[in-house]
N, C-alpha and C positions, 0 to 999 in steps of 0.2 A: 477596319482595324488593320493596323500595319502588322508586318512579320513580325517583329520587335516585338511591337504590343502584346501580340498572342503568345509568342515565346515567354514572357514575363506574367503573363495570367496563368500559363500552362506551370511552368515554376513554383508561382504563389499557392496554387491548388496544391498541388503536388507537395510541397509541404509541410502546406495545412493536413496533409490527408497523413503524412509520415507522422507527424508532432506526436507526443505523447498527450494523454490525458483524453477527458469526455471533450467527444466535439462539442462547442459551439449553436451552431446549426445544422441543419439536414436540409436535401436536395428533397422539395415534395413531389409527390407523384405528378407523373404529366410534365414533369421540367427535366427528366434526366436529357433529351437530347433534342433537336428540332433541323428538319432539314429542308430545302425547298426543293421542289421538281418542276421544271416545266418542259413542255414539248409543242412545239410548232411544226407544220405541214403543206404541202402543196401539194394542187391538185394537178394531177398529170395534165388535163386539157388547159390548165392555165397558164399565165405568162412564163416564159424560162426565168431560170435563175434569177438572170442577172438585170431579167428587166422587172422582177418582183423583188418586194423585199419577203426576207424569212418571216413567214407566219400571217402572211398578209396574201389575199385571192387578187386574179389579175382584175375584179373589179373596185380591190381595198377593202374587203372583208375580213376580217382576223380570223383564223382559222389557228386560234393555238388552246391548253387545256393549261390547267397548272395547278399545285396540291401541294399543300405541307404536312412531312412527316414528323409523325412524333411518336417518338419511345418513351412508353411508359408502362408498370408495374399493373397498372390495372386494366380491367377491358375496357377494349375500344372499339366503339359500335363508328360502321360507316355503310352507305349506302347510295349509289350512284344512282344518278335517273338521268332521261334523256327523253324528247318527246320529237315524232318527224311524222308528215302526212304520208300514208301509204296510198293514197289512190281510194277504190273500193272496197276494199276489204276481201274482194274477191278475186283478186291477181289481176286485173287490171293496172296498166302503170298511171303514176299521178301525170297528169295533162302538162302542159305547159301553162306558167301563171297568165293570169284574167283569160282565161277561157272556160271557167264554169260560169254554167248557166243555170236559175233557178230551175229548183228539181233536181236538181246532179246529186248524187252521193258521194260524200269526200269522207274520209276513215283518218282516227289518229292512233300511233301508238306509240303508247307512255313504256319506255323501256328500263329496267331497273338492274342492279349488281350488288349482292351483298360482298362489301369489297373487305368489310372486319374479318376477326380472327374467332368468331362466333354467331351460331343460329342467331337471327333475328327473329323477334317474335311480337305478332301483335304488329306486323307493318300495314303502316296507314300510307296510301298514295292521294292525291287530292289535287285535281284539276277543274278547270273552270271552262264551260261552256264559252267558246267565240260567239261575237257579234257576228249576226246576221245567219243565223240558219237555226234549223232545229233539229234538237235528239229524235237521231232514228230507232228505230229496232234493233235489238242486238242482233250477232251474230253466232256463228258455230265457232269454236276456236279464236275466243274473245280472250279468255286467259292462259297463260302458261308460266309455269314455273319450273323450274332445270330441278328433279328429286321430288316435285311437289307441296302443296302449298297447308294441305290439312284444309280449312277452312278458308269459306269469305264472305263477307257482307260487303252490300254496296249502297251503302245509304245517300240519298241526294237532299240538299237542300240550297234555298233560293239567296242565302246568305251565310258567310262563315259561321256567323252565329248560331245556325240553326233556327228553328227545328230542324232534324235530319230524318227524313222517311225512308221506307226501304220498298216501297211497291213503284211501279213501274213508272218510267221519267219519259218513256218517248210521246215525243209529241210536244214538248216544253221545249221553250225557247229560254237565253237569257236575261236574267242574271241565273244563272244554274248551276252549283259547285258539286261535285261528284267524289265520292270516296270509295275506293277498295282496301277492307281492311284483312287482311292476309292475315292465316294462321301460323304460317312461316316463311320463312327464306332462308335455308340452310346457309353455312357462310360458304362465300365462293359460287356461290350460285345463283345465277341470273334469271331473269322471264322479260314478261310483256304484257298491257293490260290494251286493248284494244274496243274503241267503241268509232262508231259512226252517225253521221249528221246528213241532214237534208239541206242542200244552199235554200236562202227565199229569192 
């Protein structure tokens, strides 16, 4: 939209909003305002500048994140997730790729943000077992929640549809969907849900 154009919509509003009498129509919730963000990255050990482009790794990997804001009158629930292999689970660093060997223990964790303006309550997380290994054993320091969580169930089952059990999954391989369902996540407050696999 040109200057011109906005200058002439800003006008017309403006207006409409001076005019006398019952408006017309109303702005519904969720429309008062909408904005876009995005952010791109480099990684230090990657190409310089100017032999990368913005947002792109020195192997052409995008490396950017991006979100739309929106103002509105009522709440607004949001909640980030992010999932990255950590190696062992017990401070071991992750290997470098195709060097696990059947047998190895490899650890994922599923990481979260309540990024709304409000506890979240009743969060459900839901991941699905990779091909080619199988659920190990839990660990010590599998969950955490920034304030604490109240409660959790971790029900599994072998398809979205369910059935969903909640007695013990190690030892099962793929198709496996797993769920932790949290009693809460205060807002602004983050965690991490941590589980571990055996490679075949």
């Amino acid at each position: 939209m040109t200057a011109a154009a906005r200058r002439s919509l800003a006008a017309a509003l403006l207006a409409a909003t001076l005019a006398p009498g019952a408006a017309s129509a109303v702005v519904s919730s969720g429309l008062l305002i909408t904005s876009f963000i995005s952010a791109t990255y480099s990684f230090s050990s990657g190409a310089l500048a100017d032999t990368s482009d913005t947002g792109v790794s020195c192997i052409n990997i995008p490396n950017s994140a991006s979100s739309w804001v929106l103002v509105t009158d009522q709440p607004v629930l949001c909640m980030q997730g992010w999932k990255r292999a950590i190696g062992d689970g017990y401070g071991a660093p992750l290997p470098p790729p195709g060097t696990r060997a059947p047998g190895d223990l490899l650890c994922f964790e599923i990481g979260f943000s309540n990024c709304g303006e409000f506890t979240g309550w009743a969060v459900l997380i839901t991941d699905v077992l990779p091909a080619n290994v199988v659920k190990a054993q839990s660990f010590p320091a599998s969950l955490w929640v920034n304030g604490g969580y109240g409660s959790i169930l971790t029900p599994w089952s072998t398809t979205l549809a369910g059935p969903w059990y909640t007695y013990s999954n190690t030892g099962l391989a793929a198709p496996l969907y797993m769920r932790w369902l949290l009693g809460r996540v205060g807002m602004h407050k983050t965690g991490y849900v941590r589980y571990c696999v055996t490679v075949l």
